[in-house]
C-alpha positions in Angstrom: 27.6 -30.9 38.1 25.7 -33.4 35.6 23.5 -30.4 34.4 26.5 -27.5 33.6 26.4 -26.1 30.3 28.9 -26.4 27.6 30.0 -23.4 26.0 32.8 -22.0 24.2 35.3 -21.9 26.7 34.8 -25.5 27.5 35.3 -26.9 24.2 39.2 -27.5 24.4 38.6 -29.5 27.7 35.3 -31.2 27.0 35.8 -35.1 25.8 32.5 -35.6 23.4 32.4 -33.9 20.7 29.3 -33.9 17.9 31.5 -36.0 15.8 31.1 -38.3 18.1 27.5 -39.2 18.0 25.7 -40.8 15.3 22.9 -40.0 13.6 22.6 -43.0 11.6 19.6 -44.2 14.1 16.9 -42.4 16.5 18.1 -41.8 19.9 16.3 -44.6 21.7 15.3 -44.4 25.1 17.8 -41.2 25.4 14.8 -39.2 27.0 11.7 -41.0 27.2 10.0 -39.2 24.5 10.3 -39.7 21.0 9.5 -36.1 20.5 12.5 -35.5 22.5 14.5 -37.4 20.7 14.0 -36.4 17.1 14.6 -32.7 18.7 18.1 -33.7 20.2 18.9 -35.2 16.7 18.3 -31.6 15.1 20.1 -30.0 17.8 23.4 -32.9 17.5 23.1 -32.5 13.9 23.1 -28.2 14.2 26.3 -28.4 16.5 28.2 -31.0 13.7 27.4 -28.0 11.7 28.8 -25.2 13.2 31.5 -27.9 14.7 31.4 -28.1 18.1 28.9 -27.6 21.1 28.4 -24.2 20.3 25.7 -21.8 21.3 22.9 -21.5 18.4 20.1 -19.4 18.2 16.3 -20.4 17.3 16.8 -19.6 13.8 19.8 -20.7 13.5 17.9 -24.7 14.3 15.1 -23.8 12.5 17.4 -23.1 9.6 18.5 -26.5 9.8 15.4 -28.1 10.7 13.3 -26.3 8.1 15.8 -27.9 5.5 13.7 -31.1 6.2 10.5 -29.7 7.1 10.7 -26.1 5.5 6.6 -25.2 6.5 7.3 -26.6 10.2 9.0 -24.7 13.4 11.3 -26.6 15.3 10.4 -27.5 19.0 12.4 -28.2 21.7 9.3 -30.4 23.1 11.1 -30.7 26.7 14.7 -30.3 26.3 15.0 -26.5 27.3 14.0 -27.2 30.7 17.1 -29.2 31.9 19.0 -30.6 29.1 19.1 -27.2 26.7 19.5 -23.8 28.5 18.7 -20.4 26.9 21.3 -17.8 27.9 20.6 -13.9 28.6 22.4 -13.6 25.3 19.6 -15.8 23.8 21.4 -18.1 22.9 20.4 -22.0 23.4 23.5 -24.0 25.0 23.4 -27.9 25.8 24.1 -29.3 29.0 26.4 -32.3 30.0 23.3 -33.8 30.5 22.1 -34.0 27.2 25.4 -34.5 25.5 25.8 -37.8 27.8 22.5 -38.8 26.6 23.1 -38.5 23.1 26.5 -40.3 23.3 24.9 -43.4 25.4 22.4 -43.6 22.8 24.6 -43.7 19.9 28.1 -43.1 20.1 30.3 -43.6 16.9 32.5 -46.2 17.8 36.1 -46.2 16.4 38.3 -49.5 16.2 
């Protein structure tokens, strides 16, 4: 259950959204691997876009990650194996997993 994906459907229903996360600071110790971490940023930062945890294609991140880094391709450096799932459709969607994560790391906190 801690591994399902979130997609369209589930956006009404699901409690964390992007706005919800900062990325004001590097996710710390949100999955072992600074390289992992700077690629969840992209990926939390491409769904505040689009608003919501949508699904996004690989140009659609390297879009926004070339913005930054416009001679560099983004890399997913671990995530698509559990936390980031490519559909049939091609299509990247998160999981719960990563979302939980990413919120644990840095949520925004509102008084």
């Amino acid at each position: 259950m801690y591994n399902f994906v979130i997609d369209k459907e589930g956006q009404e229903k699901y409690p964390i959204r992007p706005e919800h996360i900062s990325l004001e600071e590097h996710f710390s110790n949100a999955f072992n691997n600074a390289e992992r971490e700077s690629s969840a940023h992209w990926i939390v930062h491409l769904c505040k876009k689009k608003g919501g945890w949508l699904p996004f294609s690989i140009q659609e991140i390297n879009t926004v990650y070339q913005e930054m880094f416009p001679k560099e391709e983004f890399q997913f450096n671990g995530l698509d194996t559990e936390f980031v799932i490519l559909g049939y459709d091609k299509l990247y969607r998160v999981t719960h997993k990563f979302i939980a994560r990413c919120f644990l790391s840095y949520p925004i906190l509102f008084v």
